[in-house]
PyMOL CGO cylinders between C-alpha atoms (Angstrom):
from pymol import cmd
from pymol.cgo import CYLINDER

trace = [
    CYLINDER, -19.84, -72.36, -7.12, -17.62, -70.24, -4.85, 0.3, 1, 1, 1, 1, 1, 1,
    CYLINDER, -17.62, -70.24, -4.85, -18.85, -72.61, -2.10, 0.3, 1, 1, 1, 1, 1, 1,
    CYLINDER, -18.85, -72.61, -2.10, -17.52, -75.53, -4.02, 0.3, 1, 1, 1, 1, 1, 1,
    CYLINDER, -17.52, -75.53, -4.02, -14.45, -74.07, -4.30, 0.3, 1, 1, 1, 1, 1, 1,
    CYLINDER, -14.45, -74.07, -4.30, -14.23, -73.43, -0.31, 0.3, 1, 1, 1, 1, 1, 1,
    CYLINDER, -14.23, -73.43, -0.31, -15.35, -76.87, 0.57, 0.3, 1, 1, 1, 1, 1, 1,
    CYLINDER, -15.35, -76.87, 0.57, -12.77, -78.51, -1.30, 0.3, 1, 1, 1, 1, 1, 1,
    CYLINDER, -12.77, -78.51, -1.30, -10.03, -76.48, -0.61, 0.3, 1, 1, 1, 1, 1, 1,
    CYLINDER, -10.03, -76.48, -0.61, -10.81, -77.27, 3.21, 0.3, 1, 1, 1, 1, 1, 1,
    CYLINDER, -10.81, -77.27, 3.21, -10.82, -80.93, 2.15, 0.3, 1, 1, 1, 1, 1, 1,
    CYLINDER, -10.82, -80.93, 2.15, -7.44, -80.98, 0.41, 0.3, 1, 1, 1, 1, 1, 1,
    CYLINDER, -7.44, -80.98, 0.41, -6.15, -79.27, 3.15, 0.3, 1, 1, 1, 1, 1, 1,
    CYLINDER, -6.15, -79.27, 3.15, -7.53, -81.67, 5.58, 0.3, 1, 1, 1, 1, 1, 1,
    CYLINDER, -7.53, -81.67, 5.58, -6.29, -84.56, 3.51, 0.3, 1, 1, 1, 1, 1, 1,
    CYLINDER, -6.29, -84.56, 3.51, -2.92, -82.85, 3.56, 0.3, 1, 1, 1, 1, 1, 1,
    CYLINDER, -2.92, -82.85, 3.56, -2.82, -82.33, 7.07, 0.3, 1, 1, 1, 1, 1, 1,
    CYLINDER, -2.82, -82.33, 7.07, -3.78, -86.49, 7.35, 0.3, 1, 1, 1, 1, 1, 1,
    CYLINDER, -3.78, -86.49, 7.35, -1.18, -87.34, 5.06, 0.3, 1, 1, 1, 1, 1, 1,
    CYLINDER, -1.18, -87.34, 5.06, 1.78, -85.66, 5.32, 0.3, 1, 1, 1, 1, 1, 1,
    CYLINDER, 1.78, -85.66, 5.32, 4.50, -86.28, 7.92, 0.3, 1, 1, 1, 1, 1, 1,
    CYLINDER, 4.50, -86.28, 7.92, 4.92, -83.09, 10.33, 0.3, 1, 1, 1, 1, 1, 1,
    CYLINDER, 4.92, -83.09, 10.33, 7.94, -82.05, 9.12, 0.3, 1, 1, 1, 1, 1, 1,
    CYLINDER, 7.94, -82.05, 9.12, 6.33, -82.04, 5.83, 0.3, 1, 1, 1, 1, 1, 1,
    CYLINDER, 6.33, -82.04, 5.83, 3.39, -79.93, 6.69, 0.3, 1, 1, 1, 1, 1, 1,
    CYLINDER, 3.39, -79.93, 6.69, 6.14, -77.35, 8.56, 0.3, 1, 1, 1, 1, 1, 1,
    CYLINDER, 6.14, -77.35, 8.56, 7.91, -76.96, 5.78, 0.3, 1, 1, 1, 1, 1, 1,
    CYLINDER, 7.91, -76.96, 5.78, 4.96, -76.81, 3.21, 0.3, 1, 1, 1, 1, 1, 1,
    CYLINDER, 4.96, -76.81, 3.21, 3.44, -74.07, 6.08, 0.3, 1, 1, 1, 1, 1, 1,
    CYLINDER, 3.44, -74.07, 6.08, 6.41, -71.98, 6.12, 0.3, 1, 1, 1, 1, 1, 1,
    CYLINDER, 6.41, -71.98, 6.12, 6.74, -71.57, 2.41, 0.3, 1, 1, 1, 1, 1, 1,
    CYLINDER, 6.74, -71.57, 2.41, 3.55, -71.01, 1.54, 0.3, 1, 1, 1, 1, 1, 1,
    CYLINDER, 3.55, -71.01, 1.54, 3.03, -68.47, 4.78, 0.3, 1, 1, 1, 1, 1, 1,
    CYLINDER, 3.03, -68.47, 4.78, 6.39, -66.77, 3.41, 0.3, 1, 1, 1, 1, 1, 1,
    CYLINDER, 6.39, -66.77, 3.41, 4.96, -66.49, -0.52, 0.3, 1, 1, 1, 1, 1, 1,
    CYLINDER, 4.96, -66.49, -0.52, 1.73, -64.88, 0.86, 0.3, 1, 1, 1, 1, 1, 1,
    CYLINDER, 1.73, -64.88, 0.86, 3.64, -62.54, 2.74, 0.3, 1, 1, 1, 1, 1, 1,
    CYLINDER, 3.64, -62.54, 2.74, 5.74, -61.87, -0.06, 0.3, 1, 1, 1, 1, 1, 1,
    CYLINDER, 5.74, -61.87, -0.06, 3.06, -61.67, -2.20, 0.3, 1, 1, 1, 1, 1, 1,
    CYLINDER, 3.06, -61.67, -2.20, 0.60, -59.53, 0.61, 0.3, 1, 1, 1, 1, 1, 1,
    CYLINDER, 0.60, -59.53, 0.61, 3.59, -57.07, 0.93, 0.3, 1, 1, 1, 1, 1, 1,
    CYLINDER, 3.59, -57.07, 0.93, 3.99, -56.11, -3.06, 0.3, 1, 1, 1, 1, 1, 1,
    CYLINDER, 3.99, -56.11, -3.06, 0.00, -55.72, -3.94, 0.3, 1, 1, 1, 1, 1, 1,
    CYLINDER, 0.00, -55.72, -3.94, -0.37, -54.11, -0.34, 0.3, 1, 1, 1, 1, 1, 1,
    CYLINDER, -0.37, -54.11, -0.34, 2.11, -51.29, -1.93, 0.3, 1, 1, 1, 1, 1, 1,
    CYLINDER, 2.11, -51.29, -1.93, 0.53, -50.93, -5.37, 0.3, 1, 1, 1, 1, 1, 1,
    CYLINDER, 0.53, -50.93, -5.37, -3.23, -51.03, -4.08, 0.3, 1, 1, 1, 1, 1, 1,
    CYLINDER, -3.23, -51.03, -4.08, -2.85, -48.71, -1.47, 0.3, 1, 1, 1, 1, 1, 1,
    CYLINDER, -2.85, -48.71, -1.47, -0.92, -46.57, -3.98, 0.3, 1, 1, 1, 1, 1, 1,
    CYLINDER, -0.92, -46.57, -3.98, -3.42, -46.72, -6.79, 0.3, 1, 1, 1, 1, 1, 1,
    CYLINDER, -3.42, -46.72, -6.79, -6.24, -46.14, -4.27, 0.3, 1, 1, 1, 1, 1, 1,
    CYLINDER, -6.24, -46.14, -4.27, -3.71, -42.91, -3.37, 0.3, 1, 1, 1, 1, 1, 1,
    CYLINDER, -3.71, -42.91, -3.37, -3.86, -41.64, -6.90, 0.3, 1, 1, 1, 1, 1, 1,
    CYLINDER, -3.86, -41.64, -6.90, -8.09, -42.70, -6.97, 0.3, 1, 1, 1, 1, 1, 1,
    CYLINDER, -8.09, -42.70, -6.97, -9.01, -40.51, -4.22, 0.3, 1, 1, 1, 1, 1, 1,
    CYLINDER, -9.01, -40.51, -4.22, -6.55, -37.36, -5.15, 0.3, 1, 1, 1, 1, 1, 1,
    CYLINDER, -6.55, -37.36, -5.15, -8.23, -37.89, -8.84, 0.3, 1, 1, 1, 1, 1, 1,
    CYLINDER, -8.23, -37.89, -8.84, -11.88, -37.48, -7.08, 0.3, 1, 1, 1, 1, 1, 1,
    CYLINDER, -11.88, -37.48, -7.08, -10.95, -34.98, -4.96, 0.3, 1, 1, 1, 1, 1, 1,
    CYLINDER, -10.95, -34.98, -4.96, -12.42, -35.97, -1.90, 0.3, 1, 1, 1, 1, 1, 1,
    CYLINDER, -12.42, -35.97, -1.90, -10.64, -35.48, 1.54, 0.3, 1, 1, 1, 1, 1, 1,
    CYLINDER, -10.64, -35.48, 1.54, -8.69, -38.34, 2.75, 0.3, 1, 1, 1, 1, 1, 1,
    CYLINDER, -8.69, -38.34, 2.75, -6.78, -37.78, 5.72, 0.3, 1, 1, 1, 1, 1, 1,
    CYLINDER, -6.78, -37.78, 5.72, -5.52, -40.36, 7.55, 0.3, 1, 1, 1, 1, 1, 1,
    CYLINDER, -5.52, -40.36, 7.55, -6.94, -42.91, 4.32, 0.3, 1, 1, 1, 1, 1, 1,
    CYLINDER, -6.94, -42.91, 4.32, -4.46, -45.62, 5.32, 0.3, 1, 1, 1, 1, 1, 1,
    CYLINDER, -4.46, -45.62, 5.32, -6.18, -46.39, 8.68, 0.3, 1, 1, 1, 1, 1, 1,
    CYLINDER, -6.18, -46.39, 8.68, -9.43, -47.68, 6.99, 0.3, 1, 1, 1, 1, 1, 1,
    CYLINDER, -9.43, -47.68, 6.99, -8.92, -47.53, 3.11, 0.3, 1, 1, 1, 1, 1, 1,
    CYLINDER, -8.92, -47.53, 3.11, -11.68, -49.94, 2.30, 0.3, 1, 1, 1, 1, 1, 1,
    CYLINDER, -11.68, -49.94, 2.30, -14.02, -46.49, 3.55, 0.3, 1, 1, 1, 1, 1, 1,
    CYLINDER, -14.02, -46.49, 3.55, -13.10, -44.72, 0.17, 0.3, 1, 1, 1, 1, 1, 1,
    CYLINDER, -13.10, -44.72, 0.17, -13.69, -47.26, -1.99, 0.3, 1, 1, 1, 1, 1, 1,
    CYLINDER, -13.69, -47.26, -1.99, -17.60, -45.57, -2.29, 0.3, 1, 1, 1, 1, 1, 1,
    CYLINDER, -17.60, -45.57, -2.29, -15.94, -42.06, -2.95, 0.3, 1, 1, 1, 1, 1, 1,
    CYLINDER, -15.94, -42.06, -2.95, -13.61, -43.36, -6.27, 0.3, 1, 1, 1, 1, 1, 1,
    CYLINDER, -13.61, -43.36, -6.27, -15.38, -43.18, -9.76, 0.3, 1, 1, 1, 1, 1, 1,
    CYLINDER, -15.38, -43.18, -9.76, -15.62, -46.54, -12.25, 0.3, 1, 1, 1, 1, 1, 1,
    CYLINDER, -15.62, -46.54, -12.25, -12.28, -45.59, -13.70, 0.3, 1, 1, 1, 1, 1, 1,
    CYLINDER, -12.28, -45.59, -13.70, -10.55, -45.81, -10.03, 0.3, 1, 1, 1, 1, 1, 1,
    CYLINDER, -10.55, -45.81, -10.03, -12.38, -48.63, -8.85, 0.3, 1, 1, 1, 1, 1, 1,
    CYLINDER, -12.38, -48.63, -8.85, -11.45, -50.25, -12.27, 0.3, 1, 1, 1, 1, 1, 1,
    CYLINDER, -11.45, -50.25, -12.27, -8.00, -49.46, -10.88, 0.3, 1, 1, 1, 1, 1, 1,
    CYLINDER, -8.00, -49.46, -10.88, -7.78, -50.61, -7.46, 0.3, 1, 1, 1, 1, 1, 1,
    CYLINDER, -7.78, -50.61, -7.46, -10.39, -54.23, -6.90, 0.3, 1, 1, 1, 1, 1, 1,
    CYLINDER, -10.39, -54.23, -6.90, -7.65, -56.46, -8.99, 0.3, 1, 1, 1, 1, 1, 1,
    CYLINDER, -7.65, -56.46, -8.99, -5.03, -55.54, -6.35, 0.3, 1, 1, 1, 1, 1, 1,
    CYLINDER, -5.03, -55.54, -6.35, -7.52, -55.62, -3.22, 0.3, 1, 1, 1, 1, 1, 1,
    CYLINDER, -7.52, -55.62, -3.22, -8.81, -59.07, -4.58, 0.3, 1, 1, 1, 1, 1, 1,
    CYLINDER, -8.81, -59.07, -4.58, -5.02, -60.09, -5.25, 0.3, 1, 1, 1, 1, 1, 1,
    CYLINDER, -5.02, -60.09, -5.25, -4.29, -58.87, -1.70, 0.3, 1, 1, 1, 1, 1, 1,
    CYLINDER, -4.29, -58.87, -1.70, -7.44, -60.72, -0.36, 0.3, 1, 1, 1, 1, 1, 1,
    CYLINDER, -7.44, -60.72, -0.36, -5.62, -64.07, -1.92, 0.3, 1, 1, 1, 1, 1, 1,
    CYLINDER, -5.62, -64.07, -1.92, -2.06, -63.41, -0.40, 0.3, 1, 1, 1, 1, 1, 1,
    CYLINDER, -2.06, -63.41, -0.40, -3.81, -62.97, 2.98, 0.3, 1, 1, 1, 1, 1, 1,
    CYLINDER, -3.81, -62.97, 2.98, -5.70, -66.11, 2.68, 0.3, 1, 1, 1, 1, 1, 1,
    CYLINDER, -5.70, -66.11, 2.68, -2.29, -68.21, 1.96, 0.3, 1, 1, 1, 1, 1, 1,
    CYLINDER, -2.29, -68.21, 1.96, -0.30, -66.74, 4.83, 0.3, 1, 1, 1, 1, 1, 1,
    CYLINDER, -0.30, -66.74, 4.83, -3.55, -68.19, 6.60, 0.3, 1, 1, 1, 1, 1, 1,
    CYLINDER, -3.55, -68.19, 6.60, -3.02, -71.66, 5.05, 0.3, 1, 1, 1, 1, 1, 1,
    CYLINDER, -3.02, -71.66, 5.05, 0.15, -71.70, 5.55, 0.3, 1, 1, 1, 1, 1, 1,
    CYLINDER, 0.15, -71.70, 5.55, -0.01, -70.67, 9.13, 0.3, 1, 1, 1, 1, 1, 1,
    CYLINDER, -0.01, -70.67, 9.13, -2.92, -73.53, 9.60, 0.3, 1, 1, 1, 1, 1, 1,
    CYLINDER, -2.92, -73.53, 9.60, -0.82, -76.40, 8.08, 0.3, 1, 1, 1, 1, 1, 1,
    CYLINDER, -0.82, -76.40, 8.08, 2.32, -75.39, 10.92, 0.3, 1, 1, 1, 1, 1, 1,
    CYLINDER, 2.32, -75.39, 10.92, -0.59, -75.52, 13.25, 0.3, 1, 1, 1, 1, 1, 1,
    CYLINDER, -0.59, -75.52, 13.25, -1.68, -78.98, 11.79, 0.3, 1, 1, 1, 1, 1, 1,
    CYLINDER, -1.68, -78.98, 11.79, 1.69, -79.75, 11.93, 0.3, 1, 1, 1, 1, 1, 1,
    CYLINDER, 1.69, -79.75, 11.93, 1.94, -78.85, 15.86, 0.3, 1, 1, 1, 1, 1, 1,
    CYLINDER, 1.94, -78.85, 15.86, -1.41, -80.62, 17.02, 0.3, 1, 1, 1, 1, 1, 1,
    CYLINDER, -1.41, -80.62, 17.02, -0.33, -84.08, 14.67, 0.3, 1, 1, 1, 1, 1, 1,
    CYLINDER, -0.33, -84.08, 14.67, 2.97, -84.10, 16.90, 0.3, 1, 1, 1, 1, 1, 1,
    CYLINDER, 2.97, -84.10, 16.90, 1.13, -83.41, 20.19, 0.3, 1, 1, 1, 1, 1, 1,
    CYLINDER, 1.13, -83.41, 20.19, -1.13, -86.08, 19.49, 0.3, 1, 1, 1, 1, 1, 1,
    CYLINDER, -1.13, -86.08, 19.49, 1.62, -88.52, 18.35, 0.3, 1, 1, 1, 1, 1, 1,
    CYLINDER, 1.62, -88.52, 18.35, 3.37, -87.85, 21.52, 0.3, 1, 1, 1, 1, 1, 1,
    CYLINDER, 3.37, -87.85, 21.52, 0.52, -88.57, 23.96, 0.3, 1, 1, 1, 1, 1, 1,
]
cmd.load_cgo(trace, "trace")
């Protein structure tokens, strides 16, 4: 099912790209770049901070955490990792916009390149 999902995301976006004027797509890019940012930025702060409070809770050594956090995941009990996957999965989904968005400007920049050959 996930697959699906994939496939016709990539299709709508394809579509999009097709159909909408550059300008469009730039603008459509930007914004949705800027609300995964946004978003990226705020559930960033609160997973990092709740997988903070996970590890100090299990006691386990984490210096320098921040550099690879996804490492300590293994180390945090059910009640922690209860905690801390809706905000890494929330994260995940941020990232992936600022990636769509980012695509469609690209879109945006090969549909004017090819207009202007």
């Amino acid at each position: 099912m996930p697959e699906l999902l994939v496939f016709l995301a990539i299709l709508g976006v394809a579509v999009m790209v097709a159909w909408l004027s550059p300008e469009a797509l730039v603008l459509a890019g930007v914004v949705i770049a800027s609300l995964g940012l946004i978003a990226s930025f705020a559930t960033g702060l609160v997973y990092h901070l709740a997988l903070r409070a996970a590890i100090a809770r299990s006691g386990a050594e984490a210096r320098r955490w921040w550099w690879a956090p996804t490492r300590f995941h293994a180390l945090i009990d059910r009640q922690g990792q209860a905690a801390i996957r809706p905000w890494f999965r929330a994260g995940a989904t941020s990232f992936a916009f600022c990636g769509l968005g980012l695509f469609l400007v690209a879109g945006a920049i090969v549909k004017v390149w090819l207009l202007l050959r």
